[in-house]
MIVO-823356 format. One record per residue (C-alpha): residue number from 1; residue in one letter; x, y negated, z negated. Coordinates in steps of 0.001 Angstrom, whole numbers, plus 524288, in hexadecimal, padded with zeros to 5 digits. Each point is the difference from the previous one (the first is absolute). Layout:
{NUM, A, {X, Y, Z}} ...
This chain:
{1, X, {2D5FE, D2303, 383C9}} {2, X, {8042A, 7F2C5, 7FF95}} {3, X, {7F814, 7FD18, 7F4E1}} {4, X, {802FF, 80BE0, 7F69E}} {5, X, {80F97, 7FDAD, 80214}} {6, X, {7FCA0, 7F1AC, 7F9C0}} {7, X, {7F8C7, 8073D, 7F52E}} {8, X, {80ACE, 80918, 7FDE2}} {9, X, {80AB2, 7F428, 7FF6A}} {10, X, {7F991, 7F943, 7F774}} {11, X, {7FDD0, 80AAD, 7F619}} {12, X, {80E8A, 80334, 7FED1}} {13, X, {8073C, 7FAE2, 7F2BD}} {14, X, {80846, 7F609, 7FE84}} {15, X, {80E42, 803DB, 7FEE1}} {16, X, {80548, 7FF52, 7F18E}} {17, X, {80869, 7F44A, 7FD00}} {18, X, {80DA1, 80220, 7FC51}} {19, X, {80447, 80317, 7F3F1}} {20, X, {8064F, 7F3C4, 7F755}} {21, X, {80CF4, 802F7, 7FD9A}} {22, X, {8024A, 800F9, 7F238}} {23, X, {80843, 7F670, 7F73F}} {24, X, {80EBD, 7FFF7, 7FEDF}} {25, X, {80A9C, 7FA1F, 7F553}} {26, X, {80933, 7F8D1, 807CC}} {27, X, {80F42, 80561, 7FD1E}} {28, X, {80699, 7F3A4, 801FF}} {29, X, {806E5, 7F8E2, 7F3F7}} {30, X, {7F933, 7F6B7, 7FADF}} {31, X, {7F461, 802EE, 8057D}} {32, X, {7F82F, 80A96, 7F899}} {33, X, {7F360, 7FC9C, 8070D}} {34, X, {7F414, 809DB, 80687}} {35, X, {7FD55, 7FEEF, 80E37}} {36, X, {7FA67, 8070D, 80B4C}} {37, X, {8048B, 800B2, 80FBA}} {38, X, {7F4D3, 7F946, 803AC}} {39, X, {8029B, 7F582, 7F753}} {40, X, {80EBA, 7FBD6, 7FE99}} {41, X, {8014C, 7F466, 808A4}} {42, X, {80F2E, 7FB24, 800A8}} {43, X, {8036C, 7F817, 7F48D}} {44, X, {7F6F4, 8059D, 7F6AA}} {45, X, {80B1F, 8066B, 7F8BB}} {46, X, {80A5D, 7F74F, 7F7C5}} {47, X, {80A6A, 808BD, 7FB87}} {48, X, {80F3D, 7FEDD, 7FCAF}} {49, X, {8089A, 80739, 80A3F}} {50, X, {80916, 802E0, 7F6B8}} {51, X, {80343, 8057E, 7F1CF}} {52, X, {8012A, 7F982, 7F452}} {53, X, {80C34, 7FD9A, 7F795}} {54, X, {8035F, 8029D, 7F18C}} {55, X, {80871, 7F9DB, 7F927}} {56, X, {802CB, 7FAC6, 7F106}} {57, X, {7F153, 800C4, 7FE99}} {58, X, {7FD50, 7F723, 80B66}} {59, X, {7F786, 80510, 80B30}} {60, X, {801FF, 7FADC, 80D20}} {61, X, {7F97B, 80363, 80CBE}} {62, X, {80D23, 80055, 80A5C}} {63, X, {7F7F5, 7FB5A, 80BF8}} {64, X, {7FC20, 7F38F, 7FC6A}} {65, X, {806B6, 7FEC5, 7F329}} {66, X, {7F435, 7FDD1, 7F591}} {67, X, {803FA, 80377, 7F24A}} {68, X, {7F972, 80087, 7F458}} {69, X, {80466, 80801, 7F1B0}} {70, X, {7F3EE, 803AA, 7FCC3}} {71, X, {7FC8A, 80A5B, 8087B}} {72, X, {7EEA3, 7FDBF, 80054}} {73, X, {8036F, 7F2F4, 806CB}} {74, X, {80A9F, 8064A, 806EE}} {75, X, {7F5D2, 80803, 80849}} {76, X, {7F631, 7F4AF, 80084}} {77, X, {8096B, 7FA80, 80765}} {78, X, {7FA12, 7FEAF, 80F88}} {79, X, {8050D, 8060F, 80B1C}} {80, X, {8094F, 7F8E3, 8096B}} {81, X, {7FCF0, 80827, 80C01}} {82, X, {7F220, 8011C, 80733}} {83, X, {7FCAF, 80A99, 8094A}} {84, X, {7F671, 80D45, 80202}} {85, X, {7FCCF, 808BE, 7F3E4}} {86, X, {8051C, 80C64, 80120}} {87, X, {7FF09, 80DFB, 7F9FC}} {88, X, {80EA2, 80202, 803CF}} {89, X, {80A34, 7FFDB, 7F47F}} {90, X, {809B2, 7F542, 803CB}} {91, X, {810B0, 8047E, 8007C}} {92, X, {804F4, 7F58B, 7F6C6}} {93, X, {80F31, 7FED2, 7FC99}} {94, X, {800F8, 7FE50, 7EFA1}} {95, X, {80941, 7F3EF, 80043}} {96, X, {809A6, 8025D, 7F39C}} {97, X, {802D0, 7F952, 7F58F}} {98, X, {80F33, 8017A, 7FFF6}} {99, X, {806E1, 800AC, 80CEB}} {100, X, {806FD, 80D8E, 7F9DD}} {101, X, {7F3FB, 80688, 7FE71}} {102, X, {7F948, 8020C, 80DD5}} {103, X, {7F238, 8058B, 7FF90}} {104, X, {7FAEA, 80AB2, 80992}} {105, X, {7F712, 7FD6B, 80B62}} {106, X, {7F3A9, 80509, 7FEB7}} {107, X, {7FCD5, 80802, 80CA6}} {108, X, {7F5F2, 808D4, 7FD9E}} {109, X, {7F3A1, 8028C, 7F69C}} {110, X, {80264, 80D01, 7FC33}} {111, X, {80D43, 7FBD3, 7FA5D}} {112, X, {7FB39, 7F570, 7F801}} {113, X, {7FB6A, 8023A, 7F128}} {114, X, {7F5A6, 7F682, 7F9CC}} {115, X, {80C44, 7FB84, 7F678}} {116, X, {8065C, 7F953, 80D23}} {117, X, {7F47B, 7FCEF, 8083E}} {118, X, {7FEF4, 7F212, 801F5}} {119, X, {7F35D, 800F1, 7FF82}} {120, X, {7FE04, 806C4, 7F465}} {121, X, {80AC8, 7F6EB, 7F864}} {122, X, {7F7E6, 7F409, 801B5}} {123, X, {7F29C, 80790, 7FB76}} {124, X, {7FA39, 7FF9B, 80DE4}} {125, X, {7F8A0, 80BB3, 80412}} {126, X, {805AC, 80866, 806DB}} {127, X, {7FA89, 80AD3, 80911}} {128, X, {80B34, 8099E, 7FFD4}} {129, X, {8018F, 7FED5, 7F0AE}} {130, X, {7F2A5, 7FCE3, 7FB0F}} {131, X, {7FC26, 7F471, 7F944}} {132, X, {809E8, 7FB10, 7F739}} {133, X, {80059, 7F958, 7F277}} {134, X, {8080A, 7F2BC, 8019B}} {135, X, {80E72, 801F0, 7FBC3}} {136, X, {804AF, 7F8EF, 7F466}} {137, X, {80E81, 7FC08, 800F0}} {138, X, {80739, 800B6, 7F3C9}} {139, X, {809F7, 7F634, 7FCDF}} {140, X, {80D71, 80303, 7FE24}} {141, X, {807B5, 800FE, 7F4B3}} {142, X, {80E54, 80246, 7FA7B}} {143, X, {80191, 80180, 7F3A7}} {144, X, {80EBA, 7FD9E, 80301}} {145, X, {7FB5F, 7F026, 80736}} {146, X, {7F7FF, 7FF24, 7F397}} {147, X, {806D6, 7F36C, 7F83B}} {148, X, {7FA18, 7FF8B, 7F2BF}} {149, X, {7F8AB, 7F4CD, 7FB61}} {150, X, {8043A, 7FA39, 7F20A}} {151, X, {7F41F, 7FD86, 7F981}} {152, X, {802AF, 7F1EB, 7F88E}} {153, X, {80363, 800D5, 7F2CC}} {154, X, {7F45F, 7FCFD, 7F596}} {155, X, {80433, 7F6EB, 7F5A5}} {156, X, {7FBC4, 804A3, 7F306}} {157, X, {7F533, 7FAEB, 7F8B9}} {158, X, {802D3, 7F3B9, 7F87F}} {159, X, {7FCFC, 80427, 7F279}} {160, X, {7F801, 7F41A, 7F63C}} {161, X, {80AB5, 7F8F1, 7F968}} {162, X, {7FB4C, 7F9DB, 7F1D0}} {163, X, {806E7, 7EF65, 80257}} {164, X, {803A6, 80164, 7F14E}} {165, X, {80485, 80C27, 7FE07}} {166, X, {81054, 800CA, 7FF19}} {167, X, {80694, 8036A, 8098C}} {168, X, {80EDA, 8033B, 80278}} {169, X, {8073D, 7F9F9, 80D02}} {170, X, {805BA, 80A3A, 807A1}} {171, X, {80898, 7F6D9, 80976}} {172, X, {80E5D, 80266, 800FC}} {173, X, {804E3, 7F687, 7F701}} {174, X, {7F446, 7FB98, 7F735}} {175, X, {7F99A, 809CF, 7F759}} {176, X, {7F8EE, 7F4EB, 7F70A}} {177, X, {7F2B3, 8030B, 7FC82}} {178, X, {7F560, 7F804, 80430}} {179, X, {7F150, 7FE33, 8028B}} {180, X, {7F943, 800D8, 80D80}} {181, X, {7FA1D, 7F39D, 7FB2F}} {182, X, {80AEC, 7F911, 7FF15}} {183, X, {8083B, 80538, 80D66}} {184, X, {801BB, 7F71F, 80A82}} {185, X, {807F5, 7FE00, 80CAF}} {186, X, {80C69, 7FA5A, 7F64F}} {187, X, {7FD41, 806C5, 7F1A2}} {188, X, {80A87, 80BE1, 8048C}} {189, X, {8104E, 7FE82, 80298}} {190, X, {8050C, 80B88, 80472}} {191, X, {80785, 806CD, 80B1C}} {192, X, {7FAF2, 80506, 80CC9}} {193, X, {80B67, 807DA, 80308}} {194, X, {80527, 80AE1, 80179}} {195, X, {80B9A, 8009E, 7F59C}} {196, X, {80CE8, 80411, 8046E}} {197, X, {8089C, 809DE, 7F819}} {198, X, {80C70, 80232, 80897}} {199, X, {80F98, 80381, 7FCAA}} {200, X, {7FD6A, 7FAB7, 7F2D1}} {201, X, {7FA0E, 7F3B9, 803E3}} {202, X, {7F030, 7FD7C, 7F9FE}} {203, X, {7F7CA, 7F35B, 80712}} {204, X, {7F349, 7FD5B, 80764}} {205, X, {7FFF4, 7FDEF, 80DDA}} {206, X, {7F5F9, 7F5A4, 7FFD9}} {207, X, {807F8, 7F7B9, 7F9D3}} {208, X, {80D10, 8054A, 8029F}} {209, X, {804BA, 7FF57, 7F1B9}} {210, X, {809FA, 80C61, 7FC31}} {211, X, {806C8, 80078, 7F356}} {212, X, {808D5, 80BCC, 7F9F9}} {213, X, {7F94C, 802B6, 7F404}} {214, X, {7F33C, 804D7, 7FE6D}} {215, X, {7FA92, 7F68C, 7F57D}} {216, X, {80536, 7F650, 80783}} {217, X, {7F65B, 80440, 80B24}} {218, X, {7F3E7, 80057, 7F7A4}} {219, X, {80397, 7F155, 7FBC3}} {220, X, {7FEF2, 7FC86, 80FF4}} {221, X, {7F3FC, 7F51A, 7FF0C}} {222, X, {7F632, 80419, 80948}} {223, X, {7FFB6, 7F932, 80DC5}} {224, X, {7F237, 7FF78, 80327}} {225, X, {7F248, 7FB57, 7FA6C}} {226, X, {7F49D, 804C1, 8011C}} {227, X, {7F20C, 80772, 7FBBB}} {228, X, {8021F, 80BCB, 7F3ED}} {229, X, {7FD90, 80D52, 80530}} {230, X, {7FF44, 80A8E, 7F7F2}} {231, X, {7FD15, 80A8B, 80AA5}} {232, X, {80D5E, 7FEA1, 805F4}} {233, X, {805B4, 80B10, 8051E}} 
């Protein structure tokens, strides 16, 4: 007897092994990574307890204040918490931008859309939304802050001037004809200006000369020396 209950114990099967549990994303913020519960030691996940700020283009995570405005390094940006993955959304406060503008809690799943999961803003995946294209966020713009820029005025082109060809000085005062040739920093006597025609009285400011009589103005000798111009406005 003895011997066939040894047979019969040693022809029974082995019991089946348990089943691996199968891989999870982890929830947390920041985090993004697969796991399983027989695997998820503490401190495995890294993960930002709280949710990230907007403002004027800069990004900024509120817990441990990292900010970047360009928004790929913004989420390369580690973690500053370690703990357990989990499979459990986190309840984040939004922190706002402007103390008159308070944002919501989030307290539940079902009341959350993918355009305000926190999750789903940062282009994490998230179980309750699906996976999730990473948001782009546009820059602001007024068209009212706009200041417009003066673009710097081109001079024209210089045109080819001929050194013999006649030419007639256009400065206030001169009018003699001359060649480009000949012009230098003294070949030119004339007035800078402006000239003054007021209650009767004719004279040039630059020099401060007024007379009555109009010929009498044009015989004022000119005040200053210098190069022929005869593009003068």
């Amino acid at each position: 007897m003895s011997t066939e209950a040894e047979t019969t114990s040693a022809a029974a099967p082995a019991p089946a092994p348990a089943p691996a549990s199968a891989p999870a994303r982890c929830q947390r913020i920041g985090c993004d990574a697969t796991f399983t519960d027989d695997n998820n030691p503490d401190g495995s996940c890294q993960y930002h307890p709280s949710g990230p700020m907007f403002h004027d283009g800069m990004k900024q995570w509120s817990c441990c204040k990292q900010k970047s405005h360009d928004f790929s390094l913004f989420l390369a940006i580690p973690g500053c918490k370690t703990g357990k993955h989990t499979t459990e959304k986190p309840i984040t406060k939004a922190v706002p931008t402007e103390p008159s503008k308070a944002v919501p809690v989030q307290t539940s799943k079902q009341s959350v859309g993918a355009d305000t999961c926190s999750r789903c803003r940062q282009g994490f995946f998230c179980s309750d939304h699906g996976s999730q294209p990473k948001a782009q966020i546009p820059t602001a713009t007024s068209d009212t802050n706009m200041v417009p820029v003066e673009k710097p005025a081109v001079p024209p082109p210089k045109k080819k001037i001929d050194l013999n060809e006649p030419r007639v000085c256009k400065n206030k005062g001169c009018g003699k004809t001359y060649k480009e040739k000949d012009n230098h920093d003294e070949a030119c006597d004339y007035h800078p200006g402006p000239a003054v025609f007021r209650d009767r009285i004719r004279g040039w400011k630059c020099c401060d000369i007024h007379v009555k009589e109009f010929d009498e103005f044009m015989e004022i000798p000119p005040c200053t020396k210098g190069w022929h111009n005869a593009d003068a406005a």
